[in-house]
C-alpha positions as CSV (number, residue, x, y, z in Angstrom):
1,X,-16.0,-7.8,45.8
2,X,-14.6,-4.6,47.3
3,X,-12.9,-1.9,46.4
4,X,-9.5,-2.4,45.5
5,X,-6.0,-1.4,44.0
6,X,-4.5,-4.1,41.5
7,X,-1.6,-4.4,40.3
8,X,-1.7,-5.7,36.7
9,X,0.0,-8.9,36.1
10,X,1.1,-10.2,33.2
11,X,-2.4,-11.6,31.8
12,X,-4.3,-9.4,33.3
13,X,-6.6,-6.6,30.9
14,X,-9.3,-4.6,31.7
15,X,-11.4,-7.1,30.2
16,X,-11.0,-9.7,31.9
17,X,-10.9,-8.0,34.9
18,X,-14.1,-6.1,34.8
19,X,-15.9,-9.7,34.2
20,X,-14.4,-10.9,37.2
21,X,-15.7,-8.0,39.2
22,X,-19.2,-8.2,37.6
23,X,-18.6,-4.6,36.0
24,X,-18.4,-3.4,32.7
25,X,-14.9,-2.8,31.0
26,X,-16.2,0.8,30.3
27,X,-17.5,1.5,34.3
28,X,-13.7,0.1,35.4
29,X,-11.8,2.3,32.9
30,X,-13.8,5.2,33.3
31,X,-13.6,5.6,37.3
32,X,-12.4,8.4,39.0
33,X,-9.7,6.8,40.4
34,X,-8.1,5.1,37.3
35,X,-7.6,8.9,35.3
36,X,-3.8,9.0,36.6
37,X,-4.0,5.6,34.4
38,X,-5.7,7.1,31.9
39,X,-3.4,10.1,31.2
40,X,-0.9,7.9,30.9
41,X,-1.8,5.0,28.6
42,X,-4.2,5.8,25.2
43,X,-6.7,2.9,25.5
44,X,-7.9,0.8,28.1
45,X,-6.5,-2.5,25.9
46,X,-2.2,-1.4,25.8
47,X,-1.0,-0.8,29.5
48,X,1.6,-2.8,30.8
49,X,2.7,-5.3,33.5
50,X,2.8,-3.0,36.6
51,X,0.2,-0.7,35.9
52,X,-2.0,0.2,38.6
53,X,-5.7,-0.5,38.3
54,X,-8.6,0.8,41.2
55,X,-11.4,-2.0,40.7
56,X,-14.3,-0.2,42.6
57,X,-17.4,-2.9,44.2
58,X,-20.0,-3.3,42.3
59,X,-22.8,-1.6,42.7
60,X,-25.7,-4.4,43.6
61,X,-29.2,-3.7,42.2
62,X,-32.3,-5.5,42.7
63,X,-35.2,-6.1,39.9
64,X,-39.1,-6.8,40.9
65,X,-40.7,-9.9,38.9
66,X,-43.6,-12.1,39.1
67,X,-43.7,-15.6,40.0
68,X,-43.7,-18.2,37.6
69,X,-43.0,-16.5,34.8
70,X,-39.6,-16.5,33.2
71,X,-37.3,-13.5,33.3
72,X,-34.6,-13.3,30.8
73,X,-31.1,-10.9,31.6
74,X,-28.6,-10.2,29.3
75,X,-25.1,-9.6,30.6
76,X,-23.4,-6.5,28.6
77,X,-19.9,-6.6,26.9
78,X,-20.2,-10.6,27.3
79,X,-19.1,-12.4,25.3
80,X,-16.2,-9.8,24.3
81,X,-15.4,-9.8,20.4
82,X,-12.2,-10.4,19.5
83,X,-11.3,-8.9,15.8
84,X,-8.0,-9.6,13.8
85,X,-6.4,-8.4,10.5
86,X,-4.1,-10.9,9.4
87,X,-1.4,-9.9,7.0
88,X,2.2,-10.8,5.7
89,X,4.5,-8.0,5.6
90,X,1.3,-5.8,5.3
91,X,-0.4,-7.5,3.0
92,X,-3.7,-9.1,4.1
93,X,-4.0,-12.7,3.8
94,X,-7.4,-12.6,2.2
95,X,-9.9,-14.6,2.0
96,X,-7.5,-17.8,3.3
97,X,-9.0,-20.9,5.2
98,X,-8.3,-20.8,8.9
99,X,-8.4,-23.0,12.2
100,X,-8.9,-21.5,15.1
101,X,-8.5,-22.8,18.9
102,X,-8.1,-21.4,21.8
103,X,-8.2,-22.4,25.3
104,X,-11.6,-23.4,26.7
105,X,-13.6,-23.9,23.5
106,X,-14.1,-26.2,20.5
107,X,-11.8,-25.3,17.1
108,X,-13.2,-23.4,14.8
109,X,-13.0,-23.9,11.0
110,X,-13.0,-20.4,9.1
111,X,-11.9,-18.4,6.7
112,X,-10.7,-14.5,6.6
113,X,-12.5,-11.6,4.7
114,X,-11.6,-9.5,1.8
115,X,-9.3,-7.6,3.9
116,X,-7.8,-10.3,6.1
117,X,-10.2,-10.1,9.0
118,X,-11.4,-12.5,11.5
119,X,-14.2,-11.4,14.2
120,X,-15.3,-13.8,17.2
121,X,-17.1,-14.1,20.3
122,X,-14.9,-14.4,23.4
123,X,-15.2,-14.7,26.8
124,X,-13.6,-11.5,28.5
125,X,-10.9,-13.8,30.6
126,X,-10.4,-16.1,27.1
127,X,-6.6,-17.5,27.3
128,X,-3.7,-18.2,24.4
129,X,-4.8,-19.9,21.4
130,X,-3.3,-19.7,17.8
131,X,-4.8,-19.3,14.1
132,X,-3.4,-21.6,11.3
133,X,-4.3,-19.9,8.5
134,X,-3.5,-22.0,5.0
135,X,-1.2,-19.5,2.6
136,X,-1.8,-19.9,-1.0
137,X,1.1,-22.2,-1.8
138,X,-0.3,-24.4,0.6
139,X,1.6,-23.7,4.2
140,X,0.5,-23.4,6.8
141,X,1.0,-20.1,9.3
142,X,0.6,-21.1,13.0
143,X,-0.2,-17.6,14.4
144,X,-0.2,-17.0,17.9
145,X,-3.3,-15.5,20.0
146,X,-3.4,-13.8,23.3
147,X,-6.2,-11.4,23.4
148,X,-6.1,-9.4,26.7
149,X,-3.9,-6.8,26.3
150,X,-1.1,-5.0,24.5
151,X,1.9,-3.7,25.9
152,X,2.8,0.2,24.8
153,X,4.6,0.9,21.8
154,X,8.1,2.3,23.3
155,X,9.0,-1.5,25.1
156,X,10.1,-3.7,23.3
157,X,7.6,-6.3,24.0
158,X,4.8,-3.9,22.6
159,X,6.7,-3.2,19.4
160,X,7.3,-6.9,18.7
161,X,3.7,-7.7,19.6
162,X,2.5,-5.4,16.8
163,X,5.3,-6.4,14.4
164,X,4.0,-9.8,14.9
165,X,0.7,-8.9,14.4
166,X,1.7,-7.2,11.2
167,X,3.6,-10.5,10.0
168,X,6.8,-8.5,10.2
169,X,7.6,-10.9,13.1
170,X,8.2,-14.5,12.9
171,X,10.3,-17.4,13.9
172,X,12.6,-17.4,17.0
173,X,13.0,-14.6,19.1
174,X,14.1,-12.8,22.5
175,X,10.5,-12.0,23.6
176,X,10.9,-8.2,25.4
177,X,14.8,-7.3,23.6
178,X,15.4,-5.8,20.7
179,X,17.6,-8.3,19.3
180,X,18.2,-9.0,15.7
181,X,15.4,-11.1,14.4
182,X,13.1,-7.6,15.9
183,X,15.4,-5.0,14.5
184,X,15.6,-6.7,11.1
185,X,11.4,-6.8,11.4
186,X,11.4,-3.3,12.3
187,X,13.6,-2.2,9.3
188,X,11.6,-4.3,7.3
189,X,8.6,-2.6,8.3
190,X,10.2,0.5,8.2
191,X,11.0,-0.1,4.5
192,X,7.4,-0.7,3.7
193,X,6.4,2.4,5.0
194,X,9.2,4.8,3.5
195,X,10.8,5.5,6.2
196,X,14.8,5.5,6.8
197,X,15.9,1.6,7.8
198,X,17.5,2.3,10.9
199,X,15.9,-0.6,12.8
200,X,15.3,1.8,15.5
201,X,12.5,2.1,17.7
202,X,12.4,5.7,17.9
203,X,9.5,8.1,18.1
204,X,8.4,7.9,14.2
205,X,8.5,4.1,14.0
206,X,6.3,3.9,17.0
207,X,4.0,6.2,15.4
208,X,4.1,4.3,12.3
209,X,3.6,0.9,13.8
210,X,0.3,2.2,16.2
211,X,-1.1,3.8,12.8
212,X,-0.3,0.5,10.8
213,X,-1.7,-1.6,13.6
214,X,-4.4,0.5,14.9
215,X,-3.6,1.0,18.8
């Protein structure tokens, strides 16, 4: 592959497309050419649909071995881990049985961790899946999964992504508007953290909602 601007679609990460270059995530986000992207967005995992990427060529190296011997290579950042918190209005759903299946690869039978976690091995360019994770009283939650990328925190479609992370978020709503299933989630969440309920996705809920979710 050669060099090369992309613009970032809508399921397109740095992840996914460092695998598809043969580079690592790390080498992509870190060339010269991306730091305009970098000043702008905090992490290499929330940019958003648009976003301009440089992809440099890889840079091709050749290793000497002997003949009929085997020669084992390990490819770095592959598989990608993928690593959720599941939680209910902030409180993690510990230690609850879970399915999980996503696109490409058998279901997997689990269970979270003291603190509501999940950590698995992905391919970097892994599509949509969903977690059904079985709640004490016996329901069970069909949560959502698309691990390439979040969008930032001031659009709407980044705040409800995090809200539904958080389990703020559920049932029907207008994916990228703040209508009012998302600002009755955000005053929700903004009750939880002692903040004023405004339902507003101003400057200190977006602060709140990165620290709550982690990025």
């Amino acid at each position: 592959m050669s060099n090369a601007w992309v613009q970032l679609g809508k399921e397109d990460s740095v992840d996914n497309l460092a695998y598809n270059a043969g580079l690592l995530p790390a080498t992509l986000w870190g060339h010269a050419k991306n730091q305009p992207l970098r000043d702008t967005r905090a992490s290499m995992h929330v940019l958003q649909e648009g976003d301009k990427l440089f992809v440099p060529a890889i840079d091709i190296k050749t290793l000497d071995g002997q003949t009929g011997q085997r020669h084992r290579f390990r490819r770095h950042s592959v598989p990608a881990r993928l690593a959720l918190t599941l939680a209910i209005n902030g409180q993690a759903l510990a230690n609850r049985p879970c399915r999980i299946e996503i696109a490409g690869r058998p279901p997997l039978e689990t269970s979270t961790d003291a603190q509501g976690g999940l950590t698995l091995p992905v391919m970097p360019d892994t599509g949509h899946g969903q977690v059904s994770v079985t709640l004490a009283s016996g329901e069970i939650l069909d949560i959502p999964l698309a691990p390439r990328r979040l969008d930032p925190v001031d659009t709407a479609s980044g705040a409800q992504a995090r809200l539904q992370n958080l389990g703020y978020l559920q049932g029907e709503f207008s994916a990228g508007m703040l209508d009012l299933t998302t600002v009755l989630a955000l005053a929700s969440f903004q009750w939880d953290q002692d903040m004023e309920r405004s339902g507003m996705l101003d400057q200190a809920t977006q602060d709140a909602l990165i620290a709550a979710h982690g990025c």
